[in-house]
C-alpha positions in Angstrom: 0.0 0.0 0.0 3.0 2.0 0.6 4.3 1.9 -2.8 0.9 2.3 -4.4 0.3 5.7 -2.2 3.7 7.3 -3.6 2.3 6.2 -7.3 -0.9 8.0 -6.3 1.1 10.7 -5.3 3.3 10.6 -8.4 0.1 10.4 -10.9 -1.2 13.3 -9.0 1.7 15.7 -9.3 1.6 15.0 -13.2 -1.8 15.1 -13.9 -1.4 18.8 -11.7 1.0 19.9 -13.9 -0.4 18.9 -17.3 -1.6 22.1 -18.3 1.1 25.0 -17.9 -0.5 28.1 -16.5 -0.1 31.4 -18.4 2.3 32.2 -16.2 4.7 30.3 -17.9 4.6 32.6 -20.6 4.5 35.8 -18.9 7.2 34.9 -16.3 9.5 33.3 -19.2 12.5 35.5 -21.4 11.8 33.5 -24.1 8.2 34.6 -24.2 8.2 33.1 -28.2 9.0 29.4 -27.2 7.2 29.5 -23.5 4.1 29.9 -26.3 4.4 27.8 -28.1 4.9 25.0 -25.0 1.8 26.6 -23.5 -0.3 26.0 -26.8 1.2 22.7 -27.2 0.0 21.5 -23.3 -3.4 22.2 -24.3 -3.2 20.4 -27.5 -1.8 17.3 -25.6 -3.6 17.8 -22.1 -6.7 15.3 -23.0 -4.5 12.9 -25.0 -2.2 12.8 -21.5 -5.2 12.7 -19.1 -6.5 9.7 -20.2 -3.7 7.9 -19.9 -3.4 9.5 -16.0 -7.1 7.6 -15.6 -5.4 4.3 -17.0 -2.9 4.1 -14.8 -4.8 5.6 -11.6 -7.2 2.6 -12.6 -4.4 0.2 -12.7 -2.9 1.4 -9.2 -6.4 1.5 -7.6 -7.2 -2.1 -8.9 -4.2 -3.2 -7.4 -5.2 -0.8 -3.7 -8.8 -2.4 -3.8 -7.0 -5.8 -4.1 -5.4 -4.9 -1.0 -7.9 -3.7 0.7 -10.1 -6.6 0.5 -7.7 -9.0 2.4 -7.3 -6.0 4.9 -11.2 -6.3 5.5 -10.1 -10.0 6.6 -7.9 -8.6 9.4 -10.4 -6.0 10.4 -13.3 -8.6 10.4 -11.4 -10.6 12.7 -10.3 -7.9 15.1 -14.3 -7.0 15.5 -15.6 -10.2 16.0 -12.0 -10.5 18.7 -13.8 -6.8 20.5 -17.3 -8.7 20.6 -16.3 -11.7 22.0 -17.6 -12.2 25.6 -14.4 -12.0 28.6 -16.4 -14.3 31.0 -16.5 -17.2 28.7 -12.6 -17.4 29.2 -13.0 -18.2 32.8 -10.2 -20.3 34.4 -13.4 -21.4 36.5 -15.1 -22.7 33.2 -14.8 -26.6 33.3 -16.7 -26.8 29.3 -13.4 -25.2 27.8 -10.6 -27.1 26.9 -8.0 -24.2 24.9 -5.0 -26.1 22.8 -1.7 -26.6 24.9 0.8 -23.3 25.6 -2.8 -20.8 26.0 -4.6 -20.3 28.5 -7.8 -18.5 29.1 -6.3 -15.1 30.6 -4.0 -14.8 27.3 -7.6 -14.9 25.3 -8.9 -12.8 27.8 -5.6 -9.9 26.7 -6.5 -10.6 23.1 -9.6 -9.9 23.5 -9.2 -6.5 25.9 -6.7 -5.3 23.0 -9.0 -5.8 20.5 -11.7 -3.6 22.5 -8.9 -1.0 22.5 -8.1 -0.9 18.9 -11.6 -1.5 17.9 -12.7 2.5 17.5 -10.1 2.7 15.3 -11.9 0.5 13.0 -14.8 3.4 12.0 -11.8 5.2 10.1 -12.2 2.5 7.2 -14.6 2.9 4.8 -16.4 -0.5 3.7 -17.7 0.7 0.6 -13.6 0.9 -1.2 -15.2 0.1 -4.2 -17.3 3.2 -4.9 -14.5 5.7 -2.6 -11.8 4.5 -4.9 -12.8 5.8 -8.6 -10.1 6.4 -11.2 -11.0 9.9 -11.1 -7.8 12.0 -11.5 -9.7 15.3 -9.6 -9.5 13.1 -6.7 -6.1 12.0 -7.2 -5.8 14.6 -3.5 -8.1 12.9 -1.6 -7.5 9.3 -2.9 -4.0 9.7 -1.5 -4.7 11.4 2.0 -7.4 8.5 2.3 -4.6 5.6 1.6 -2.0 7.2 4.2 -4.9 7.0 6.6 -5.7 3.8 6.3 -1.7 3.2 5.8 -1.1 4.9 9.4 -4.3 3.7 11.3 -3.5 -0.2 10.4 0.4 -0.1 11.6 -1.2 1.4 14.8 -3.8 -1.2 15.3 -1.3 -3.8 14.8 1.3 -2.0 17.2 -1.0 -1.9 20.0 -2.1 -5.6 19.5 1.4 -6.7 19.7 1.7 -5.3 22.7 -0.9 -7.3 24.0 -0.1 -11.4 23.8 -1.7 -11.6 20.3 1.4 -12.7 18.4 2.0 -15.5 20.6 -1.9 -16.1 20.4 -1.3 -16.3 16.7 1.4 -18.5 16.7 0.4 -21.0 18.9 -3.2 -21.4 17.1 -4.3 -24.4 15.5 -7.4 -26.4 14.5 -7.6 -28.6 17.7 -11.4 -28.5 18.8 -11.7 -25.4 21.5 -14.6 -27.2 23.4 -14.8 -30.2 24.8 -18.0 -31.2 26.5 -16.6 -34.2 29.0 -18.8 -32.7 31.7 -22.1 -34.5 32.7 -24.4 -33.2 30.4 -27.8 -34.3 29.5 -28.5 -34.5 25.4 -31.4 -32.2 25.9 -28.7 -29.7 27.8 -25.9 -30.2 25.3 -28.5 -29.0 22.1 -29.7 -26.4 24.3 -26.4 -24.7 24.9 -25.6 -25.4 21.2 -29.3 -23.3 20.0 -27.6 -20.3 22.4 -24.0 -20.4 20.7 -25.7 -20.4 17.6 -28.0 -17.7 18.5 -25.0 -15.5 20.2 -22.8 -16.3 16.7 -26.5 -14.5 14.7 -26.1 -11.6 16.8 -23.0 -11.1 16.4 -23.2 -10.5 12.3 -26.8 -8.2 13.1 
């Protein structure tokens, strides 16, 4: 995202400078040939402008790309802020984490993710119509990019401060609850009617 913000700022700065203002005639001592370069920049400016759009489109193809897997991260760090704190319990006999994590290193993840989570109103969801090949917004296209560039490396530094990359790393797909307590059948489908209502709520 880096590299496509300094090509948005790089297709910006030529398409600014595509027409030559008078005043590089009247401020120039060859007045004769500043002109004729004036004349010729209005003869060329469309031709040049267009291909500005093509390769805005091409960069912001490339950004909306991006952005789609970022949606991903962001997804995951919501659903992290909405999870509920007491289900990681040391007291709760019905979960059963993988080995090397234990319910108070969730609990961290979890409290970090609450942190970082206002941060999350600063992305738009709707990239698709924001980002247009439009080279008048070349400005704001930019300025939006570097906030998104600025607000994601400070999400991700205060969740490394919490235990989230050792969370990360030590994940896996063993099964996160084990029901070996005495449960009837009749209680085991009724807590599994709540998760699944609790999991609906969550997307509302």
């Amino acid at each position: 995202m880096k590299t496509e913000l300094d090509m948005l700022k790089d297709i910006k700065d030529t398409a600014d400078n595509i027409y030559l203002s008078i005043d590089h005639v009247t401020k120039s001592q060859n007045k004769g040939k500043a002109s004729l370069e004036y004349m010729r920049s209005k003869v060329t400016a469309d031709r040049r402008r267009a291909e500005l759009e093509k390769e805005l489109a091409a960069v912001l193809k490339s950004t909306l790309e991006g952005l789609e897997e970022l949606d991903c991260f962001l997804d995951a760090v919501e659903n992290l802020a909405v999870t509920s704190l007491p289900l990681f319990m040391e007291e709760n006999q019905v979960l059963h984490l993988p080995g090397g994590i234990s319910p108070v290193t969730v609990q961290l993840v979890i409290i970090a993710a609450r942190m970082v989570c206002p941060h999350l109103l600063k992305f738009k969801r709707d990239a698709d119509a924001f980002f247009c090949p439009k080279l008048h917004n070349g400005e704001v296209l930019a300025y939006q990019l570097d906030k998104y560039i600025r607000t994601t490396e400070n999400i991700c530094e205060k969740l490394e401060k919490s235990s989230f990359c050792d969370f990360c790393l030590k994940m896996n797909d063993d099964t996160l609850v084990d029901l070996d307590v005495d449960l009837s059948e009749d209680d085991t489908q009724r807590m599994l009617h709540h998760i699944n209502q609790l999991e609906e709520l969550r997307y509302v």
